[in-house]
C-alpha positions in Angstrom: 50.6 119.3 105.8 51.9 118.3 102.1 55.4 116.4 102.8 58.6 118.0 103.5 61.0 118.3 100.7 64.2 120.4 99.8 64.9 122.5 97.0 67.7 124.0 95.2 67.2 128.2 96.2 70.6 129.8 95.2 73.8 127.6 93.7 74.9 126.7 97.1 72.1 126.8 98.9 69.1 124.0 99.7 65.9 125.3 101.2 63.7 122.5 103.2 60.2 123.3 103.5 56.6 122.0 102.4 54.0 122.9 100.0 50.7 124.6 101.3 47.4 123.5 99.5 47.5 126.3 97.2 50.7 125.0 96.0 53.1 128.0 97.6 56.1 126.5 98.8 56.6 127.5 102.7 60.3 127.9 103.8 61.6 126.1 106.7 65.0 126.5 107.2 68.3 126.2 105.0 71.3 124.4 104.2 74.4 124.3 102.8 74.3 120.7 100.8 71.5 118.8 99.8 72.6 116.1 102.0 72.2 118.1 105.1 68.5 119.1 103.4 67.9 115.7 103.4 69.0 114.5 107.0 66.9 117.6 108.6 63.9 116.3 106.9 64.6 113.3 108.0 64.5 114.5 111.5 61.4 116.2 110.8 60.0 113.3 110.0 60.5 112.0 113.2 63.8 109.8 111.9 67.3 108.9 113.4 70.2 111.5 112.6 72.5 108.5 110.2 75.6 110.7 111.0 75.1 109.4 115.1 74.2 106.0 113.7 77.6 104.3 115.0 77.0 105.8 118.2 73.9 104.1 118.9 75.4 100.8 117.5 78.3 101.4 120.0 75.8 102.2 122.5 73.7 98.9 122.1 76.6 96.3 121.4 77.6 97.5 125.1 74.5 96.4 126.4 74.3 93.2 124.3 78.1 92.4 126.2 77.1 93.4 129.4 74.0 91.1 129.2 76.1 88.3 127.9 78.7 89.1 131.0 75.2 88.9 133.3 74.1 85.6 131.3 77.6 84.2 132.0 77.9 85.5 135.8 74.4 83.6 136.5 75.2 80.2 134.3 78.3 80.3 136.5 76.8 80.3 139.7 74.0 77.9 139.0 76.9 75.0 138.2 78.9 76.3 141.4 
């Protein structure tokens, strides 16, 4: 399959979909700015959703604290 891309299909209206080997653009779904074109296809590609980007960074800075926290806990008891 060709890559995906969006396309501008009525004034407010962006249409993400691919083109065939004939060169006949196939529809996939549509959106209401080109930015939300642009983050499906990114998804379609197989790529991170950017707008839950600080909830993963949140999610792994917890774990980064909580390994520091274990590092700590086990340097602690060693000198004990």
């Amino acid at each position: 399959m060709s890559d995906w891309v969006y396309i501008r299909t009525e004034p407010q209206l962006w249409t993400v979909g691919h083109y065939d080997g004939d060169g006949k653009f196939r529809p996939e779904s549509d959106h209401g700015s080109p930015e939300e074109a642009a983050a499906h296809i990114r998804r379609l590609n197989g790529g991170a959703d950017e707008s839950k980007a600080d909830d993963y960074l949140s999610d792994i800075l917890a774990v980064i604290r909580d390994i520091r926290d274990d590092l700590r806990a086990i340097r602690n008891a060693m000198e004990a």
